[in-house]
C-alpha positions, -999 to 999 in steps of 0.1 A, spaced: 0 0 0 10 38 -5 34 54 21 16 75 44 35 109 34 12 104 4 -23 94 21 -32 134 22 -30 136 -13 -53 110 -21 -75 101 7 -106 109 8 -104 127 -22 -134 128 -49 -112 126 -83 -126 120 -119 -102 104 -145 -110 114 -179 -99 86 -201 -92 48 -190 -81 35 -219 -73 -1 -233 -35 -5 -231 -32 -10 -190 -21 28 -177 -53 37 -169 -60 7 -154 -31 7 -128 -37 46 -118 -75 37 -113 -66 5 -92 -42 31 -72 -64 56 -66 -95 29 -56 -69 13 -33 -59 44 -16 -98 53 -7 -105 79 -34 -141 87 -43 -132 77 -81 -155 87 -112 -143 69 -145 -152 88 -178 -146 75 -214 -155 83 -250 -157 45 -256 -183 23 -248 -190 2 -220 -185 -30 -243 -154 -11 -258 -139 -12 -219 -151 -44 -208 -116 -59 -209 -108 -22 -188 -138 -24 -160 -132 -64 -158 -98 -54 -136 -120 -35 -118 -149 -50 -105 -135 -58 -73 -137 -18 -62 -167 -4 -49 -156 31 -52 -153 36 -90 -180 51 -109 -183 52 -143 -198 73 -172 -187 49 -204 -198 63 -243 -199 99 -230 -184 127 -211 -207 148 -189 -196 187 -175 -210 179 -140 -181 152 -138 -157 180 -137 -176 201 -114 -171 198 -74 -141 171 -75 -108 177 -59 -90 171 -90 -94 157 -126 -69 132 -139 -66 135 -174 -50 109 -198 -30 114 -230 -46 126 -260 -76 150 -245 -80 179 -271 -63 209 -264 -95 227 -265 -114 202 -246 -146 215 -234 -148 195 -201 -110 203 -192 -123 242 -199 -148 233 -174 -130 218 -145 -107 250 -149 -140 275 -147 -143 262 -114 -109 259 -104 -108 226 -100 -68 214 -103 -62 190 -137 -33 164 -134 -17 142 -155 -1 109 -140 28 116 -146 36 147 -140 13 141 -106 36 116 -97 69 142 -101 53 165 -83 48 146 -52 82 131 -56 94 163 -58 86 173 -23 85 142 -4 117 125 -18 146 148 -25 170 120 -35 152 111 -61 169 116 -96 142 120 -123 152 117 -156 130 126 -187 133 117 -223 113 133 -251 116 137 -285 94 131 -318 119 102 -327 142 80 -303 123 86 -268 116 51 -264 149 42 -272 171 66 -249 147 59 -221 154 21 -220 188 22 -224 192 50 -194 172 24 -172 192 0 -185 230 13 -178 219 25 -145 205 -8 -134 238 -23 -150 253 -3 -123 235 -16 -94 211 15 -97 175 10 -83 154 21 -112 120 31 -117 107 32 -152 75 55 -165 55 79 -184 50 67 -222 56 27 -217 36 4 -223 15 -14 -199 30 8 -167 7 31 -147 27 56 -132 7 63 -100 16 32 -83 49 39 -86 45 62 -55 39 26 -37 76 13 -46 100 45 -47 128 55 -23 148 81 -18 180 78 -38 163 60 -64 163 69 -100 131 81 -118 134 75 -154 104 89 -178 94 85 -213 76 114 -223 58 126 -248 40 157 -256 10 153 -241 21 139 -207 45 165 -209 13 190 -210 4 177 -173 47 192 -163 39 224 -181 5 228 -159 25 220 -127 55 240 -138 77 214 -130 104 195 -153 128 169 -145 162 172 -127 178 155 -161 161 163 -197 167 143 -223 154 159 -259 164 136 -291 146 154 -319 120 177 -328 107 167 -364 71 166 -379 39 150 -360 9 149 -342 2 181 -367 -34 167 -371 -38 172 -330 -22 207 -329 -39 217 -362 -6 223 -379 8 244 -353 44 232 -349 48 258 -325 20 244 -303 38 211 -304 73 223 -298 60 243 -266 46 210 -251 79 192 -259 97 225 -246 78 216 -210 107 190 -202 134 216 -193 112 249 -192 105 244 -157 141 235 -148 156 248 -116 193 256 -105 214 225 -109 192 210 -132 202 196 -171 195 196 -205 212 173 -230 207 177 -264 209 160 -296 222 184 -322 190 183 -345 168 192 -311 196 214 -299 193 235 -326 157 240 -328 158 251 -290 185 279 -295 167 287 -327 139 300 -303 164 317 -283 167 295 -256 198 274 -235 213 235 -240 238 224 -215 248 196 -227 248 193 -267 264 158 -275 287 152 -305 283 137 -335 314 119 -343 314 96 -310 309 58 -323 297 32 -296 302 -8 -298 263 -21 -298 239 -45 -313 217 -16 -325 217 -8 -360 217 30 -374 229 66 -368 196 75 -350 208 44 -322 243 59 -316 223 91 -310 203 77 -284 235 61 -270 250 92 -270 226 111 -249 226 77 -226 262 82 -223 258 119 -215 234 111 -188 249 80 -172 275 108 -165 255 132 -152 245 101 -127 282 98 -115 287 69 -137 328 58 -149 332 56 -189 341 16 -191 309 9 -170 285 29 -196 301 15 -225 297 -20 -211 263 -14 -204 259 0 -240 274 -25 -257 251 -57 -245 216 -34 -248 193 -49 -273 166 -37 -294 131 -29 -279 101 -41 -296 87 -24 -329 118 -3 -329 139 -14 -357 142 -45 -335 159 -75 -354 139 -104 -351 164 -132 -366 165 -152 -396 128 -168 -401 124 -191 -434 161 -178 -448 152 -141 -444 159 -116 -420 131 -99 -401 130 -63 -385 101 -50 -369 100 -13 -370 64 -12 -361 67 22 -339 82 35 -371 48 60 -377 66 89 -399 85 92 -432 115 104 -411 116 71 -391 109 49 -422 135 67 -441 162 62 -414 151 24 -409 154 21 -451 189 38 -448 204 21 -415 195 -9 -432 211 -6 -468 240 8 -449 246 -19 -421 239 -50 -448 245 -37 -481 213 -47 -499 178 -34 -505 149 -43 -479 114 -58 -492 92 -28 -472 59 -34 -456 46 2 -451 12 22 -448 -16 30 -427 -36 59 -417 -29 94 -429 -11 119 -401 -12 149 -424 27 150 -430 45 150 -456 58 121 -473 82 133 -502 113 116 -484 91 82 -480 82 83 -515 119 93 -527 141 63 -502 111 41 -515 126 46 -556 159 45 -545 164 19 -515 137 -5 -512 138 -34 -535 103 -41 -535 68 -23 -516 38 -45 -498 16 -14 -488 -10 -15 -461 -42 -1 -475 -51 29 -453 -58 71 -458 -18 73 -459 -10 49 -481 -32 65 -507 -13 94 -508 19 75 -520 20 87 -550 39 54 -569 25 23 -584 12 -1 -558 20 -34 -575 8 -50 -541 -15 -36 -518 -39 -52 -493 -60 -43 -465 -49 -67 -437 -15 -73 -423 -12 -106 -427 -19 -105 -465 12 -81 -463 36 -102 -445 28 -136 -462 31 -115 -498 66 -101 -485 80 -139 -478 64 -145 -511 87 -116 -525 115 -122 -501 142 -142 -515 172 -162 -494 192 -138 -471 171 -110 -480 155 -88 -455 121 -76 -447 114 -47 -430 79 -37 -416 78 2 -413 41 16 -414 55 53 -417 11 61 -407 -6 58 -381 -27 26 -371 -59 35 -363 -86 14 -383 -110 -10 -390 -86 -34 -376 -64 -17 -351 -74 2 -321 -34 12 -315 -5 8 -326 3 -20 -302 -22 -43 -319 -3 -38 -350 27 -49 -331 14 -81 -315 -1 -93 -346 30 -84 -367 46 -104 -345 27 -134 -338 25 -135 -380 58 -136 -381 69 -157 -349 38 -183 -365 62 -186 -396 93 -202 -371 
């Protein structure tokens, strides 16, 4: 159960979460809050039969409420505070609400710095954003520091991990480390708070459809991670996200170089980058040079991130599945022609984001040795002749084996988003890219 320096910000306390979810988060900060005697309200656009895998994990708790298929202003009325999820609009009208009244809006989180904040000084929280390589840097951070005989906490943007009961588990002198991305980074920038460490990888194109083409909008939630920075504090930088920072006038501390070269299994340029900033903060941690690299060099790939999943029926499969812009397909197409020499056979498409794909269309001519597109609003925006295109995955991967000859490779990229008929996220694209694939062992 939760400490009791925490109780007073809980107990007793009538909350309403906006947004449970299907991927686990919201399921963990709900069974957190219910634990720890809140008067909870659960509100969600989808359905009761949407959530009945959500409220299943639930029904033990007498003390949720829900309001499924709808969202209702006099559930952000009279509370003690809202607890919003990822992905609310900007402009949303209950959130507008709950502020009319004054009624504080948190975001896990953030929430969760905040408290650690003042009742754990010791704690070291590290966060990682970026449009590209967030979930890359943050693993391998947790990973060198644990290495190191680091206890390690591990948050924000991962799958399956709710970040409230975190609170349950951390000590002082533990390590806090955070994947974030813009939206949970919307929940620092309300609490004017950022973390001691800030990681930024990159600042490129996306989520323009939810900040209606205002990259501005978007940089200034990314921007959250070090705005709120106090004396002490870091900032390390890629380059690329270094200079769009001092571009708007602002400071880097730490702005890592481009001509270091680490010893890993990763493949790419974008993966020394990551291991770069690692590096940069493994030092900031206290941590010798021999010990990082070590820790470096026996990381290996996370899942849908250009992770190589072996040789499978004499070709060589990566699974690039987070891969949801031109930029990250076009450095997946290029790390691979440059680690193995030879063209991939790319499975790529989905649903539209609204950027632009010039790039896509361009490493598609030159570096890919054949296409298997994924039918979607994206894909039909590829302007090139679609020799194969079908509407479910599985159609794609058993058409790029078809394709495939020995020792070639196939590389699943989407470059889109998944959202369809067929895929509530893009973590159901993952699981059944990969049980397709593992099926074919």
């Amino acid at each position: 159960m939760i400490k009791e320096i925490y109780l007073p910000y809980f107990k007793n306390k009538k909350v309403t979460m906006m947004g449970l979810g299907l991927l686990g988060r919201g399921i963990g900060d709900a069974k957190f809050l219910a634990e720890n005697d809140t008067e909870l309200l659960v509100t969600d656009k989808k359905s009761k039969e949407e959530l009945a895998s959500s409220t299943k994990q639930l029904k033990d708790f007498q003390n949720i409420n829900y309001v499924l298929g709808e969202h209702r202003l006099e559930d952000f009325r009279d509370r003690d505070f809202i607890l919003k999820s990822a992905g609310v609009p900007i402009d949303s009208e209950f959130i507008n609400e709950a502020k009319k009244n004054n009624i504080p809006v948190y975001m896990s989180a953030a929430l969760v710095c905040d408290i650690v904040m003042k009742e754990l000084p010791e704690v070291v929280i590290i966060g990682v954003t970026g449009t590209r390589g967030k979930s890359t840097t943050t693993e391998l951070i947790a990973h060198i520091l644990r290495e190191n005989g680091s206890r390690v906490h591990i948050g924000g943007n991962i799958r399956g991990v709710a970040n409230l009961p975190i609170l349950n588990v951390i000590e002082d002198g533990d390590f806090l480390v955070l994947e974030l991305d813009s939206w949970q980074l919307q929940g620092f920038g309300d609490l004017k708070i950022s973390p001691h460490i800030a990681v930024f990888t990159s600042f490129l194109d996306d989520h323009l459809n939810y900040y209606k083409n205002d990259k501005e909008l978007y940089f200034n939630d990314k921007a959250n991670i070090y705005r709120h920075q106090k004396d002490g504090d870091v900032l390390i930088a890629s380059p690329q996200a270094s200079s769009e920072i001092i571009m708007r006038g602002e400071r880097v501390a730490i702005d890592v170089p481009e001509d270091v070269k680490f010893e890993m299994n990763l493949i790419g340029e974008h993966n020394q980058m990551s291991a770069r900033l690692a590096y940069e903060v493994a030092l900031q941690c206290g941590l010798d040079d021999e010990s990082i690299k070590n820790a470096i060099k026996n990381f290996k790939a996370i899942e849908g991130r250009l992770q190589d999943m072996g040789m499978v029926c004499g070709v060589r499969v990566f699974n690039d599945n987070n891969g949801t812009t031109e930029d990250a397909t076009v450095m997946a197409i290029n790390s691979i022609v440059e680690k193995f020499s030879k063209k991939p056979v790319l499975i790529v498409g989905g649903a539209d984001k609204f950027l632009l794909i010039n790039k896509l269309e361009d490493a598609i001519k030159e570096n890919v040795k054949e296409v298997v597109y994924l039918s979607g609003t994206g894909t039909d925006r590829i302007n090139l002749p679609k020799k194969y295109e079908f509407e479910k995955l599985e159609d794609c991967v058993n058409k790029a084996f078809e394709i495939a000859e020995e020792g070639d490779i196939i590389l699943f990229s989407p470059s889109f988003a998944s959202f369809s008929k067929y895929f509530n996220n893009e973590y159901e694209r993952n699981d059944l890219f990969v049980k397709i694939v593992e099926s074919k062992k």
